[in-house]
N, C-alpha and C positions, 0 to 999 in steps of 0.2 A: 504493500500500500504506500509505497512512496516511488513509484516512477514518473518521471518528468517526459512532460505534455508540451509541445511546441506545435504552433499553425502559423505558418507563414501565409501570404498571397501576394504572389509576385514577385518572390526573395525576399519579401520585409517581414519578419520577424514581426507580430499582432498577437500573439497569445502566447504567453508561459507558465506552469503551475505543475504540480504533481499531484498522483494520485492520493494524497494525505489529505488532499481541500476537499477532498470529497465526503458526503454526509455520510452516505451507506458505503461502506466496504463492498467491495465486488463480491463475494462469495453469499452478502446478506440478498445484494442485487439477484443474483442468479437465484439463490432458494425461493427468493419471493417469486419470481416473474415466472421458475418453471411447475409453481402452486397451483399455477392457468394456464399453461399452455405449454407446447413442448417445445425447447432451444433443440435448436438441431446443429450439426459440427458446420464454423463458418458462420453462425450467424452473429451480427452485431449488434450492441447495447449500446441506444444512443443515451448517454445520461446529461448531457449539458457542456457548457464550456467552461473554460474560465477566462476571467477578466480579460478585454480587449478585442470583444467583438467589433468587427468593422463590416461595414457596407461591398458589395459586391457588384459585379458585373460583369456583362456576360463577354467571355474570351478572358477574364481572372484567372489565372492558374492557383490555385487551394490547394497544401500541402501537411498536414495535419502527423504528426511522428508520435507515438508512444515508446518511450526507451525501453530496447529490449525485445517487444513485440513486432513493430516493423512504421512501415510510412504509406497513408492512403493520400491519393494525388487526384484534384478534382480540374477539369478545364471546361 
């Protein structure tokens, strides 16, 4: 519960924080969500962001990294 969260767009660095600003722990997240429904391998938990949401547009390239885990790339 402490990996560091980085989302760029555009190469500019807009969001940093780690998994510790988060209210539920991931494992509390999982127990709950698959209470109702079933997680299947590959699927994603959108929980929020932190601090430094900006405005977007379309042709933006979104780069969002969880340390450790990997890096999802939006354009």
């Amino acid at each position: 519960m402490n990996l560091k969260l980085t989302t760029h767009v555009n190469d500019k660095l807009v969001q940093e924080g780690t998994t510790a600003d988060m209210i539920f722990d991931i494992p509390t997240l999982i127990s709950y969500l698959s209470s109702f429904m079933t997680l299947s391998e590959n699927d994603v938990i959108l929980t929020g962001t932190p601090k430094g949401s900006v405005d977007t547009a379309v042709g933006d390239v979104v780069v969002t990294e969880i340390e450790g885990i990997g890096v999802w790339s939006i354009q």
